[in-house]
N, C-alpha and C positions, 0 to 999 in steps of 0.2 A: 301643182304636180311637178313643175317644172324643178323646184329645189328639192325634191324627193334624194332624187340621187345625190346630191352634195351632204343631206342628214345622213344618209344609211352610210357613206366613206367616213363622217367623222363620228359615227357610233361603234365603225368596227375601230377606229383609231383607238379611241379616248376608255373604251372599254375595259383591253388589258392592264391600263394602268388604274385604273379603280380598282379593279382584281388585285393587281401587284399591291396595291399601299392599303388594301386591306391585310391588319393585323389580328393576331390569334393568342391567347394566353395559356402558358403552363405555370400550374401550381404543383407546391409539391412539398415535402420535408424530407430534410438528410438526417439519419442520426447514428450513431455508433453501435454498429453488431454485434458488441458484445454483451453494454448496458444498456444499451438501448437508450441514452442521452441522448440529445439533439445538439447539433455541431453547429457553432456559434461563426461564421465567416466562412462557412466551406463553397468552393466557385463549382460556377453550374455552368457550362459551355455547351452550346451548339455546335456539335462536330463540325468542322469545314467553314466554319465562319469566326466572324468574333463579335458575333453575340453573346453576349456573358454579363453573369449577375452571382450574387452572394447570397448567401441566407443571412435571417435576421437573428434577434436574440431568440426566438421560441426555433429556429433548426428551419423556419419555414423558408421557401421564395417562390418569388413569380416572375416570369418572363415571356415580352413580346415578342412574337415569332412572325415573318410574313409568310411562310408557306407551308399546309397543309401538313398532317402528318401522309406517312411514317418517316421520321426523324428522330438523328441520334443526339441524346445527350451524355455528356461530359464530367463526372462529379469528384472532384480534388481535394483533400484533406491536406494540411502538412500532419507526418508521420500517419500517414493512412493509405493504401491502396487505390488507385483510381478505378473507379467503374464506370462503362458506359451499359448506356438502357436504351435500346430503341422505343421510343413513344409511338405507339398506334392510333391514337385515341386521343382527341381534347375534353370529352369528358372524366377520363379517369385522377385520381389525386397520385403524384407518384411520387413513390417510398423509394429513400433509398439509404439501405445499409452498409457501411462503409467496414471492413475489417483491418486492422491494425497491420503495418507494413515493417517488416522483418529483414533488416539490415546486416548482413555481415561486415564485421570491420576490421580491420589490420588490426595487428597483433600491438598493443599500444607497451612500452615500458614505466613504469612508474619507477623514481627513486626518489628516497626519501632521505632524510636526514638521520649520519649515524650517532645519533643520539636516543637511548633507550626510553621511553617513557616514563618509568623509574625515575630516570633522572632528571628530566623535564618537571618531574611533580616536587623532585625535590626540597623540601628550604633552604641548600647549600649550594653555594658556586663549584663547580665540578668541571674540572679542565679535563679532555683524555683524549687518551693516543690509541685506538684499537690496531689491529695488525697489517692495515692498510700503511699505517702512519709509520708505525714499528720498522715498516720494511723498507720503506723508502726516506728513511731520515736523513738528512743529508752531513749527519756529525758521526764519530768514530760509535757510536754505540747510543743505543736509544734512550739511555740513562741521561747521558751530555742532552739530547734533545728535546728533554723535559723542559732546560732553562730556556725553552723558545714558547712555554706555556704563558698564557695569562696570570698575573701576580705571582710568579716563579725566577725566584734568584737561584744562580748557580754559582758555586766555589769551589773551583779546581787545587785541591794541598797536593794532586801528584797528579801524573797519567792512570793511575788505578784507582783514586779515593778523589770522589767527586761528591758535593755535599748539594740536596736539596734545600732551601729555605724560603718562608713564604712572611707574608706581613711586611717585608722589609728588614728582617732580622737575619744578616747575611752572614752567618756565621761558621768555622769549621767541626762545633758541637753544636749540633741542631737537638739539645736537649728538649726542646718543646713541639715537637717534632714526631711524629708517630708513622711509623714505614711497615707496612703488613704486606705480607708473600703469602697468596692464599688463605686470609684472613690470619695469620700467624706474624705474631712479634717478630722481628730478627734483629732487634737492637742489642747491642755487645753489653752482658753482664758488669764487665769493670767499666764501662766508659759510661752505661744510662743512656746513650746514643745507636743510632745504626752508622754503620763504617760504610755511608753511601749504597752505590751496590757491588762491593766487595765479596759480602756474604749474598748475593744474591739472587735472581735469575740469569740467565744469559740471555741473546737475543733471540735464540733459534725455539724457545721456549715462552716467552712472553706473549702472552693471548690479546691484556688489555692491560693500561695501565689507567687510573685517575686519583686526581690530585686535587685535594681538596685546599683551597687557598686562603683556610679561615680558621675561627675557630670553633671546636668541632669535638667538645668535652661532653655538648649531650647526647652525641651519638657515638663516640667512641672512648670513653674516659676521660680524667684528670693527663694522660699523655698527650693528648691531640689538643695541647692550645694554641699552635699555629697554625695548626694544619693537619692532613692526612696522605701519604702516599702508598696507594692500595695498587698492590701489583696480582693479574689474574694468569695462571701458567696456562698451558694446552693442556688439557685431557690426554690421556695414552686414547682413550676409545675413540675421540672426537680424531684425533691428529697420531694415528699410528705410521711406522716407519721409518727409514733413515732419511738423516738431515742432518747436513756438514756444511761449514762456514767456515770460510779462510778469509781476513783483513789484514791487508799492511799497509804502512803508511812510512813516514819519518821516525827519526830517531829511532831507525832499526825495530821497529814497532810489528810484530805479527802476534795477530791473532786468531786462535783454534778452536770453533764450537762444533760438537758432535754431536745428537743427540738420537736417543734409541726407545721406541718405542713397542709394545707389543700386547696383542689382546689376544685371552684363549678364551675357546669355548665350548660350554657343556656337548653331552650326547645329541640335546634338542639342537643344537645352531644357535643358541641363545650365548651373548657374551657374557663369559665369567670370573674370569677376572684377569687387569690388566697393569702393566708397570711400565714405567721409562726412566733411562740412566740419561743424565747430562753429564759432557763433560767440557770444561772450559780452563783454555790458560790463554793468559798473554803475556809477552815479552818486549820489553821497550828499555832504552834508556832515558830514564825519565829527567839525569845531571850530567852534563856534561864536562862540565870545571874540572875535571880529575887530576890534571897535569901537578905533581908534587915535587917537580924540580926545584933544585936551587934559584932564584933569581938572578939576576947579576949583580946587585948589589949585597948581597947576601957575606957573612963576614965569613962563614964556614961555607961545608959544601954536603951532601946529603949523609955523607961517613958520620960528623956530628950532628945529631937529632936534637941536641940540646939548646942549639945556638942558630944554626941554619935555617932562613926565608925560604919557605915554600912557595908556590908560583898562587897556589889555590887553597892554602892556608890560610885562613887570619887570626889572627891573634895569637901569633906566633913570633912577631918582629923579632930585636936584641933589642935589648931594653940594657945591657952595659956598654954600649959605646954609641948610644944615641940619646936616650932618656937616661943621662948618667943623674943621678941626684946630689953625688958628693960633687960633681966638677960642677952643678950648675951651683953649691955652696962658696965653692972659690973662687967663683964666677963673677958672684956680688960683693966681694970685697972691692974690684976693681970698679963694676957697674951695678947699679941697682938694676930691679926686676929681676924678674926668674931663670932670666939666661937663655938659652938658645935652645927647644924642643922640637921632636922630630913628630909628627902623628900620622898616625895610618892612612894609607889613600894619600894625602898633599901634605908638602913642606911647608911650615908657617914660621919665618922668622920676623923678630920681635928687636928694632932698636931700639936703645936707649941713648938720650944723650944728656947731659949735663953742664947747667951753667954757673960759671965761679961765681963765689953773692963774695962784696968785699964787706 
């Protein structure tokens, strides 16, 4: 009786922690609210602790707990709602349905490539300049800017006549060559060519331009064996109102586009019909050489037009007292060779000498 009291001190000790490390089981399955599928990895938390477990492949789990109910659980989905469930009960199975989680998100922009689908599907290489490109080209007009395309030669014959050509056939008659303005020819009757773009749009009106850098007779005739240059205008309806363009550059160079558009419409508000005027000039000195003075060596002076060296003439010399024919005749009596010639551009003299033979 004596160690009575020493059992009853270590039974109230050792009792709480029997209690404490006793363990308790929740079962249970999560599945989705909607369909009612069972959610494969979804975490199952013990509010306030981090006790935590996942479900398996069939939506199910089970989890040790050490203390009694009433305890909250925790149930987390990615793209799902969390729910918590108070548990009352270790006998109950607990269900839990999860509902889909509803995100709002910043306003995202998408840009895409300006390249039409059309053309993507295409079977022909298709170079183009839409009016992005048109506008910010960095050469005197968007024609010049062409030659900055893929497989695209450019040939400048003036400041106003500038010539496309593709394949490597760099030429100032791009007879094989086919140039459309709104699906419309504009190659020049006597020439079988287009005069660049002469005859053509201005810049303040060009929509799109592309260029086809091949050959291109099954889709647009016998004219298009090098290629295709298809130019698209603005619409009056798409692009109504005024729009003026002033360039200058060198060589006294200004340029003037206007262009005028206008839509009218029925009783209903409905558009019915619409027009626009272009008007375009430019002004440049595209030669400079003009100076027609006498030279200084010149045998006359501008009074005789017959005789007299112009500064920017050629083929104009005196051909009698420099390319004489009869003196360079009496010439060779004394020496052979042809005698002493003056030619255009440089002086070329020509000795002769001769040895006595005995």
């Amino acid at each position: 009786m004596r160690h009575l009291p020493r059992c009853l001190t270590a039974l109230f000790v050792l009792l709480p922690c029997c209690l404490l490390a006793q363990q308790y089981k929740l079962r249970g399955v999560v599945t989705d609210g909607t369909n009612g599928e069972t959610l494969i990895g979804a975490t199952v938390l013990v509010k306030g602790t981090k006790n935590v477990t996942q479900t398996d492949f069939d939506g199910r789990f089970e989890l040790l707990v050490n203390e009694l109910p009433p305890l909250t659980l925790v149930v987390s989905y990615v793209g799902f709602t969390d729910q918590e469930v108070e548990v009352k009960s270790l006998d109950q199975d607990l269900k839990f349905k999860l509902s889909t989680d509803q995100v709002l998100l910043q306003e995202a922009e998408v840009v895409g490539s300006r390249i039409s689908e059309k053309q993507k599907q295409a079977p022909l290489t298709v170079e183009s300049m839409d009016i992005i490109a048109i506008r910010e080209a960095p050469s005197g007009d968007f024609y010049e800017s062409l030659g900055t395309l893929k497989g695209v030669d450019m040939t400048a014959a003036s400041m106003g006549f500038k010539v496309i050509n593709t394949r490597g056939f760099n030429s100032t008659s791009p007879v094989r060559s086919l140039q459309l303005i709104d699906g419309v020819d504009n190659q020049s009757p006597g020439l079988n060519f287009s005069l660049g773009n002469f005859l053509g749009a201005s810049d303040l009106d060009v929509l799109k331009v592309d260029v086809i850098a091949g050959a291109s007779s099954a889709f647009y005739g016998p004219g298009a064996f090098n290629g295709v240059i298809a130019m698209t205008t603005k619409s009056p309806w798409a692009f109504p109102g005024l729009s003026v363009s002033v360039k200058g550059g060198e060589r006294d160079m200004l340029e003037s586009c206007i262009r005028w558009a206008q839509v009218f419409k029925n009783k209903e508000g409905k558009d019915r019909f619409g027009y626009k005027v272009n008007v375009f000039a430019m002004r440049a000195e595209d030669w400079f050489a003009e100076d027609y003075s006498a030279t200084s060596n010149s045998p006359t002076s501008v009074d005789n037009p017959g005789r007299y060296d112009a500064v920017n003439s050629y083929g104009d010399e005196d051909v009698t007292t420099n390319n004489n024919y009869l003196r360079s005749i009496q010439e060779r009596a004394i020496k052979p060779g042809l005698g002493i010639f003056l030619r255009n551009g440089y002086n070329e003299t020509t000795w002769w000498t001769t040895t006595p033979t005995t």
